[in-house]
PASEBA-1860 file (N, C-alpha, C; in nm, 3 decimals):
! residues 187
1> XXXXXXXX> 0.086/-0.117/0.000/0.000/0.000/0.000/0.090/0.122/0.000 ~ 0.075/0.224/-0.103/0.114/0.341/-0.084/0.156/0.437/0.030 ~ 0.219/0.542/0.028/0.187/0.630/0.125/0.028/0.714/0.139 ~ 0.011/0.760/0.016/-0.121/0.804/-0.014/-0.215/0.754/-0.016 ~ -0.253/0.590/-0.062/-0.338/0.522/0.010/-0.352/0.525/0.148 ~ -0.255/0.462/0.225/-0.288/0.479/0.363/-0.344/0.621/0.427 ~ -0.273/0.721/0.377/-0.321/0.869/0.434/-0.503/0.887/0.414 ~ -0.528/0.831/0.264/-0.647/0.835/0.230/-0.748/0.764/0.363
9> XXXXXXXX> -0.681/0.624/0.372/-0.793/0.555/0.446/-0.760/0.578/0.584 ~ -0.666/0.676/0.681/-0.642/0.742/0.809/-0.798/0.754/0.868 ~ -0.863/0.839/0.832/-0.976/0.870/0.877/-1.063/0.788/0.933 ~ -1.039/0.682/0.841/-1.123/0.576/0.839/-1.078/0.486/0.948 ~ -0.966/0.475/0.961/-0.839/0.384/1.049/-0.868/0.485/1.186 ~ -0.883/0.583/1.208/-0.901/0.683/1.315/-1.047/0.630/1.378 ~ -1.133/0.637/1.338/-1.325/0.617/1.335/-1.288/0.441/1.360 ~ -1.228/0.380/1.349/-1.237/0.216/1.386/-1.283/0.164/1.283
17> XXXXXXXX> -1.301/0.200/1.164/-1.407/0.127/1.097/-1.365/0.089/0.934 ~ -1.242/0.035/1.009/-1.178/-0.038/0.887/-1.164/-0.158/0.899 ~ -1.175/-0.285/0.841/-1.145/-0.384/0.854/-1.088/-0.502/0.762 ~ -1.034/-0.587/0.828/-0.971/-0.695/0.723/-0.838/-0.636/0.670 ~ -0.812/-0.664/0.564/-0.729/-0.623/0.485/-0.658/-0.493/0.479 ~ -0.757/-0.441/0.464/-0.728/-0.257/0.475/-0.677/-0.245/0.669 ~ -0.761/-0.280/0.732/-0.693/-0.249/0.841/-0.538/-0.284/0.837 ~ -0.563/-0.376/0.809/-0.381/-0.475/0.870/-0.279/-0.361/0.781
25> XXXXXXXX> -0.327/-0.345/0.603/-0.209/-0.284/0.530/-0.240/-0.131/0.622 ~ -0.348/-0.076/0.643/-0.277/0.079/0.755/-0.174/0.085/0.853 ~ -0.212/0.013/0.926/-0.153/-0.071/1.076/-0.007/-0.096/1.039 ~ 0.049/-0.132/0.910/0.174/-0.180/0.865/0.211/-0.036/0.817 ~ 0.170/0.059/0.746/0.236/0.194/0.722/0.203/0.238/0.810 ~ 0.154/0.225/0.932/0.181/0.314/1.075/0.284/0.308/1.104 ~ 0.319/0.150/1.149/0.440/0.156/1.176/0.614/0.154/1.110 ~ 0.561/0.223/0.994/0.671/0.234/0.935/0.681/0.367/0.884
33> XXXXXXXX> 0.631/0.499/0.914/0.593/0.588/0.823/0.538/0.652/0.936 ~ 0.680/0.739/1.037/0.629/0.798/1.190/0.535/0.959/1.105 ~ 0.561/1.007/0.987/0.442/1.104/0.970/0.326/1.048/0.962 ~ 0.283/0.960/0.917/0.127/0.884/0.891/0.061/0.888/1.071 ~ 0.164/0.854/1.119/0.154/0.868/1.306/0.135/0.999/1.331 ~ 0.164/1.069/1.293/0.131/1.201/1.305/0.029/1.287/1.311 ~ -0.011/1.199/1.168/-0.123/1.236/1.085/-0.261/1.184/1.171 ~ -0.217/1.058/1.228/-0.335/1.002/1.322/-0.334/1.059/1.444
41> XXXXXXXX> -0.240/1.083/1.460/-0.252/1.136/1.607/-0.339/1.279/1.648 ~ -0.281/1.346/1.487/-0.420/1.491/1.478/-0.556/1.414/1.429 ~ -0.578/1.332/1.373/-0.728/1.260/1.308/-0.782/1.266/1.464 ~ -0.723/1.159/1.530/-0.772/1.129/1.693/-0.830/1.237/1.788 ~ -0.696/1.349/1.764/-0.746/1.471/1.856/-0.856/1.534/1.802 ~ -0.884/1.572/1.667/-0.960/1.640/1.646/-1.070/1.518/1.628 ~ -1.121/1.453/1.614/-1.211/1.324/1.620/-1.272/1.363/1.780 ~ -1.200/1.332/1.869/-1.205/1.365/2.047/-1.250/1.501/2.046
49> XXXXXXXX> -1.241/1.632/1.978/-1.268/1.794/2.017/-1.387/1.780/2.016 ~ -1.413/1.703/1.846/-1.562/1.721/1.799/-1.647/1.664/1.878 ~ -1.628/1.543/1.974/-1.678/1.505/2.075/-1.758/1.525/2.174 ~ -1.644/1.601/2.227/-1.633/1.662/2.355/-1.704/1.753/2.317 ~ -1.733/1.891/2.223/-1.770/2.025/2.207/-1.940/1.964/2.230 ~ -2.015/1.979/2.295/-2.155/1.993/2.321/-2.220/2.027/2.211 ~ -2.367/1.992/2.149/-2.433/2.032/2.075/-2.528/2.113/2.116 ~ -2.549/2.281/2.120/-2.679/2.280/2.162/-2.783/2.340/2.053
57> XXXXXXXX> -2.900/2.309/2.076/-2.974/2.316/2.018/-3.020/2.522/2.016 ~ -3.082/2.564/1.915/-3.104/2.708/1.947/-3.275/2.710/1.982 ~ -3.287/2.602/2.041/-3.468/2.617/2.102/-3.558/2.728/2.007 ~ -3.653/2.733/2.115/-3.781/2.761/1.999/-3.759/2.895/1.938 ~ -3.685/2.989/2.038/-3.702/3.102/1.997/-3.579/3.106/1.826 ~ -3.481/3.035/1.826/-3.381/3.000/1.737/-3.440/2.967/1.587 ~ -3.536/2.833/1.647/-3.593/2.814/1.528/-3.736/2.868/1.490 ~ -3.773/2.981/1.535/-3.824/3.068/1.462/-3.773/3.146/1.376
65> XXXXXXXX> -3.659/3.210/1.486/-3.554/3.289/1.389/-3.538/3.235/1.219 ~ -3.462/3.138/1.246/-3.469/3.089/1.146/-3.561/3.041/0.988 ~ -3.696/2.995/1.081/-3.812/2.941/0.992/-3.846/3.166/0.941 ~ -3.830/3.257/0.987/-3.868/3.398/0.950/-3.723/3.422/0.834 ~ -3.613/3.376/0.828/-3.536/3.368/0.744/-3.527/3.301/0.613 ~ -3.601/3.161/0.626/-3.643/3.094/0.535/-3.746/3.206/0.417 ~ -3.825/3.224/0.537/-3.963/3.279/0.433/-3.905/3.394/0.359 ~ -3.858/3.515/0.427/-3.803/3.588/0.373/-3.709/3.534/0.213
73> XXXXXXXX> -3.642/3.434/0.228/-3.578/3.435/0.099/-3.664/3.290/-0.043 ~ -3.742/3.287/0.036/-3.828/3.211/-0.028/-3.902/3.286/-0.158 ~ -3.912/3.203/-0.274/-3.937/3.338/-0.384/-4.103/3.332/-0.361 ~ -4.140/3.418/-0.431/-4.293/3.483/-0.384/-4.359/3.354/-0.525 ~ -4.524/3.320/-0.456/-4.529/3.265/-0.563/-4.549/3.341/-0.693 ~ -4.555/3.232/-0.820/-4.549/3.298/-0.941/-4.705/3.326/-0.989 ~ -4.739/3.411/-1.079/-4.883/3.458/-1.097/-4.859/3.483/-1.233 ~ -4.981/3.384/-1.324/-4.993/3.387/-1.490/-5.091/3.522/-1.506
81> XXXXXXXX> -5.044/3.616/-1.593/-5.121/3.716/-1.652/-5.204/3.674/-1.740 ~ -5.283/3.706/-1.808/-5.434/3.694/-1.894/-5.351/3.617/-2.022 ~ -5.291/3.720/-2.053/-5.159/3.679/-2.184/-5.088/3.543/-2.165 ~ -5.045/3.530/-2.080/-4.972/3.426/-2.092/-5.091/3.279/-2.070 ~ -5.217/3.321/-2.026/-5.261/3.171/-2.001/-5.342/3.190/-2.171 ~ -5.369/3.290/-2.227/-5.401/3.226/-2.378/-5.316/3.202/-2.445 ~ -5.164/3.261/-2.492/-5.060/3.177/-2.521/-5.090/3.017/-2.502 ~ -5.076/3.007/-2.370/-5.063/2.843/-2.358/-5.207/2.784/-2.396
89> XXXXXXXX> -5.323/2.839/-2.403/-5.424/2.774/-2.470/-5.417/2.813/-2.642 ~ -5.343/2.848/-2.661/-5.282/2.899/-2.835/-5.223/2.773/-2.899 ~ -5.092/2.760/-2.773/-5.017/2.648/-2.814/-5.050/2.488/-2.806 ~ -5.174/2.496/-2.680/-5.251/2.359/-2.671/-5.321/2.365/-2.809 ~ -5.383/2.450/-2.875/-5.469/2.402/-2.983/-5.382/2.365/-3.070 ~ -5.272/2.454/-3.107/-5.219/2.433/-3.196/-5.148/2.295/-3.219 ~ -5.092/2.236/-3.091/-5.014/2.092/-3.076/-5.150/2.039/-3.104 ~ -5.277/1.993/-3.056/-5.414/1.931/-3.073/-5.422/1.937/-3.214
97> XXXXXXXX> -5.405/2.011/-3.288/-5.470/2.027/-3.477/-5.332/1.925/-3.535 ~ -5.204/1.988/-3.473/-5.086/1.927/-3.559/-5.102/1.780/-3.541 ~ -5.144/1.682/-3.413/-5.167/1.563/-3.398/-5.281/1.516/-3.444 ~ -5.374/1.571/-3.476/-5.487/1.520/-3.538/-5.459/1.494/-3.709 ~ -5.385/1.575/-3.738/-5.416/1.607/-3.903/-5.257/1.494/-3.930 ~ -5.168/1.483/-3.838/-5.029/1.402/-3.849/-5.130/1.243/-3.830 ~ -5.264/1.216/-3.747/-5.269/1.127/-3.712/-5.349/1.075/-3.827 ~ -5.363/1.168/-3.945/-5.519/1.097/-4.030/-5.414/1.000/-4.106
105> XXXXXXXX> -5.491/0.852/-4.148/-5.415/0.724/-4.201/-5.338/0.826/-4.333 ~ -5.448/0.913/-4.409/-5.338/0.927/-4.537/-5.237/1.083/-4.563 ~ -5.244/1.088/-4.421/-5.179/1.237/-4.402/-5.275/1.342/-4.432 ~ -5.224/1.493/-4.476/-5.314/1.562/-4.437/-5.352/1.582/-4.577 ~ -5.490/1.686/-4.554/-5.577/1.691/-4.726/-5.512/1.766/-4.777 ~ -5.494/1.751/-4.893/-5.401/1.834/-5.021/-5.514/1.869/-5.133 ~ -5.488/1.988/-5.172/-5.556/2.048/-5.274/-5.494/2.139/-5.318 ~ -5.492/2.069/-5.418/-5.356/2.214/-5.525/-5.464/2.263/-5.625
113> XXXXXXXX> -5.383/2.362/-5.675/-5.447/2.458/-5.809/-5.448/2.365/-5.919 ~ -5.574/2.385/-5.984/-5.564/2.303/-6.087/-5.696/2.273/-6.143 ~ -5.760/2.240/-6.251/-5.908/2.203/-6.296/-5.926/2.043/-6.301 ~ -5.979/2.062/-6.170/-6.058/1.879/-6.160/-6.107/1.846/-6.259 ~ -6.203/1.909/-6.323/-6.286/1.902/-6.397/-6.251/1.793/-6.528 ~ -6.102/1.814/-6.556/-6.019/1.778/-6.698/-5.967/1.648/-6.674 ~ -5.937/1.599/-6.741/-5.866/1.416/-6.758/-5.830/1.409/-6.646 ~ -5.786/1.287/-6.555/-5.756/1.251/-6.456/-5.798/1.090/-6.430
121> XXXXXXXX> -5.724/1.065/-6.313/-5.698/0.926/-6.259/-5.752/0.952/-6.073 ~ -5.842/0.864/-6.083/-5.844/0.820/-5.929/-5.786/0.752/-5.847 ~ -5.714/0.753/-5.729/-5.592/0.643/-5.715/-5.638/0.602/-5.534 ~ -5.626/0.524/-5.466/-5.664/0.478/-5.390/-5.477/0.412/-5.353 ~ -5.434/0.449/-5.261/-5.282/0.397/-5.194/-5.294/0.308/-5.100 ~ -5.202/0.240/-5.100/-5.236/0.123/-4.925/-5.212/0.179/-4.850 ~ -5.276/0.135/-4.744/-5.257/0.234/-4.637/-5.145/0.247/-4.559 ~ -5.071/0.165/-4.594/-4.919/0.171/-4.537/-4.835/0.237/-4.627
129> XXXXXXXX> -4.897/0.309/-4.747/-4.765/0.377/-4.821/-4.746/0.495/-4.736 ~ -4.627/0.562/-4.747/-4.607/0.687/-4.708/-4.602/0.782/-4.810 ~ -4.606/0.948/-4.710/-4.652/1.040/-4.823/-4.501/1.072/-4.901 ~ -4.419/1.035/-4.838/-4.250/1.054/-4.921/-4.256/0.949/-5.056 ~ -4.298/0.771/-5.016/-4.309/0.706/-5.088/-4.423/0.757/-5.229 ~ -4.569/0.776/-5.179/-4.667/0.832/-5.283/-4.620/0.953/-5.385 ~ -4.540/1.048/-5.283/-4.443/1.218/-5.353/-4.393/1.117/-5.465 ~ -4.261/1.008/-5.472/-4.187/1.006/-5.508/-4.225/0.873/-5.666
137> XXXXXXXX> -4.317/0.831/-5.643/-4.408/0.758/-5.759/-4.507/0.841/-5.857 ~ -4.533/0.921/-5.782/-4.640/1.059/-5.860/-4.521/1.130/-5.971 ~ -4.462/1.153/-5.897/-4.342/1.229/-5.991/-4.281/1.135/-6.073 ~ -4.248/1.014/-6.079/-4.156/0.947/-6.148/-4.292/0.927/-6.266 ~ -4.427/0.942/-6.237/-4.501/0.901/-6.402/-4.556/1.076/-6.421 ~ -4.483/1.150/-6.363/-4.498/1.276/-6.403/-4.626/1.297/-6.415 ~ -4.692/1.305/-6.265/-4.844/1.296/-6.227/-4.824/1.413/-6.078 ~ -4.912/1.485/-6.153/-4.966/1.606/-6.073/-5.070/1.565/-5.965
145> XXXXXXXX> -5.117/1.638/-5.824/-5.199/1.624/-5.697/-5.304/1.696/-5.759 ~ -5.463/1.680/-5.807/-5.533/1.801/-5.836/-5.628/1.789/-5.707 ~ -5.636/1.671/-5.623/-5.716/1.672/-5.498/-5.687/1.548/-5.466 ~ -5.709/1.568/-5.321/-5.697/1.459/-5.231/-5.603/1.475/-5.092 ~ -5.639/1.378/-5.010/-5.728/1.268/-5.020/-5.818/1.290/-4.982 ~ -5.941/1.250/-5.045/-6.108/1.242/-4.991/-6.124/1.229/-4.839 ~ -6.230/1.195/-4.801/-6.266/1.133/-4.698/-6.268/0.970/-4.668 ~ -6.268/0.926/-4.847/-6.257/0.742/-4.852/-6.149/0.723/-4.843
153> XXXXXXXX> -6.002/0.826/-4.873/-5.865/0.806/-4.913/-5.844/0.846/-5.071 ~ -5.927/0.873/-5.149/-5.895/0.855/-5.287/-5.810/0.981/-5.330 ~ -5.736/0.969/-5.396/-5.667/1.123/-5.472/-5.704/1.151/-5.639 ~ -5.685/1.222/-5.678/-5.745/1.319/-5.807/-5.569/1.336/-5.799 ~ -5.546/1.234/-5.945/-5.405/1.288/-6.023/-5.453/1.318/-6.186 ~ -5.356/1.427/-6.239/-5.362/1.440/-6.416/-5.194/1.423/-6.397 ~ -5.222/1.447/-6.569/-5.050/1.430/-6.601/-5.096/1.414/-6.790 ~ -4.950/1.430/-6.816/-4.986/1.429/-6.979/-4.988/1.281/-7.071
161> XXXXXXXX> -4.961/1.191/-6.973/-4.976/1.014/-6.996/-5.053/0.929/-6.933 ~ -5.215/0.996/-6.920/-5.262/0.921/-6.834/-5.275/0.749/-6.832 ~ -5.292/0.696/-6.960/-5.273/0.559/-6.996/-5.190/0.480/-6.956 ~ -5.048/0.563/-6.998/-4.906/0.481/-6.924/-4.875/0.488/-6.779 ~ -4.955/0.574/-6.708/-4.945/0.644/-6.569/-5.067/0.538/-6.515 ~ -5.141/0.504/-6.532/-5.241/0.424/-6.523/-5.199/0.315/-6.516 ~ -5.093/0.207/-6.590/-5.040/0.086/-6.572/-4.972/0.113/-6.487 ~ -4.855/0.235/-6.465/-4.778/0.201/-6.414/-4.810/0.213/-6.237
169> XXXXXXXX> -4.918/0.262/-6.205/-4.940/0.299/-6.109/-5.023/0.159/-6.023 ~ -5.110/0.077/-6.164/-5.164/-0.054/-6.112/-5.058/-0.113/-6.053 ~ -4.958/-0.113/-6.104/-4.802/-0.249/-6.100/-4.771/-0.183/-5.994 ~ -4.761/-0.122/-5.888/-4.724/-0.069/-5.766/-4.796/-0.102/-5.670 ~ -4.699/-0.125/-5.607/-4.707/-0.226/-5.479/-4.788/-0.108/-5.376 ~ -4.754/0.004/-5.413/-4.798/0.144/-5.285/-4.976/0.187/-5.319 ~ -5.026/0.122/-5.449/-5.114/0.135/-5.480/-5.210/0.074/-5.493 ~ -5.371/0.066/-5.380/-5.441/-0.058/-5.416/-5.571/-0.042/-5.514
177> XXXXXXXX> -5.557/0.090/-5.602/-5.638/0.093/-5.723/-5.649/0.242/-5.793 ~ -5.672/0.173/-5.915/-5.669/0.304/-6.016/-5.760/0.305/-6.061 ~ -5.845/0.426/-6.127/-5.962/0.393/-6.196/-5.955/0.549/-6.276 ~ -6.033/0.532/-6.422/-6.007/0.657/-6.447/-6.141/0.768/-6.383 ~ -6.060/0.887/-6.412/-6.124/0.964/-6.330/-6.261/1.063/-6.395 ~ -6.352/1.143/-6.396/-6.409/1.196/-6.385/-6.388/1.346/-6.490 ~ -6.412/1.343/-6.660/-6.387/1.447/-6.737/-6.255/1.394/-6.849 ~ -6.244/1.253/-6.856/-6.152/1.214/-6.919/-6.184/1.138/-7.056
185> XXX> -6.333/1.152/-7.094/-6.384/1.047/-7.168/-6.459/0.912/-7.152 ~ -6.409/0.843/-7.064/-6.435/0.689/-7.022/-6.531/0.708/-6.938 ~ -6.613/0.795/-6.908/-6.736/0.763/-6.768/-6.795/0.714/-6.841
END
């Protein structure tokens, strides 16, 4: 054991309350290492002062004192102004709308500029596609959003190939139907 180990565990060796191992290696740099003796010999005395010195208590009148010191630095409570409690009913609605409209199965309703009215495809997605996955198939048959999604799920796409956009959209796995749409000829 070190010198500095032993110094470390002194205190401990002072208080009795070392044992086994650790005792015996202190006990062995005691006696070899007359400063470590030293060192115990002040642990002991001052161990014995703290002792001896009486505790007294500062009775009732003390710990009033005290409990009137507390309060004093105790912060005052806090008080919401008019403003700040509609803020936070601002921000409750607003988190409430963002989870509702994040929670609908086909994300939120989209309606772009554009005349429904004209050629188009009805498309129905599984419900496990995502809207990154749906973005990124719309675009690859170069198919525009003119509405959607309904209330059933359905979307309103055009594009300038509706025929080839039409197969290719059956053969997709993200898609569980196509049908043509509404101003295209085929009703």
């Amino acid at each position: 054991m070190t010198r500095d180990e032993a110094q470390a565990l002194l205190p401990f060796h002072a208080n009795g309350s070392l044992t086994g191992a650790e005792a015996d290696a202190v006990a062995q740099a005691l006696a070899e290492d007359p400063g470590l003796r030293q060192d115990l010999a002040a642990l002991v005395a001052l161990r014995q002062a703290m002792q001896d010195t009486p505790v007294q208590s500062p009775g009732e009148f003390g710990l009033a004192r005290l409990m009137r010191a507390v309060e004093r630095e105790a912060p005052a409570p806090r008080r919401f102004s008019l403003w700040q409690a509609v803020a936070a009913v601002a921000v409750i609605v607003a988190l409430g709308q963002a989870i509702y409209i994040g929670s609908r199965p086909n994300g939120p309703a989209v309606t772009l500029a554009g005349d429904d009215s004209g050629p188009g495809l009805t498309v129905a997605f599984a419900p496990n596609a995502t809207m990154q996955a749906i973005s990124g198939l719309l675009t690859a048959q170069g198919l525009q959003v003119v509405d959607g999604p309904s209330a059933l799920g359905l979307w309103r796409v055009t594009g300038d190939d509706l025929p080839a956009a039409s197969v290719a959209l059956a053969a997709s796995p993200l898609v569980e139907d196509v049908e043509p749409g509404p101003g295209d000829g085929k009703d």
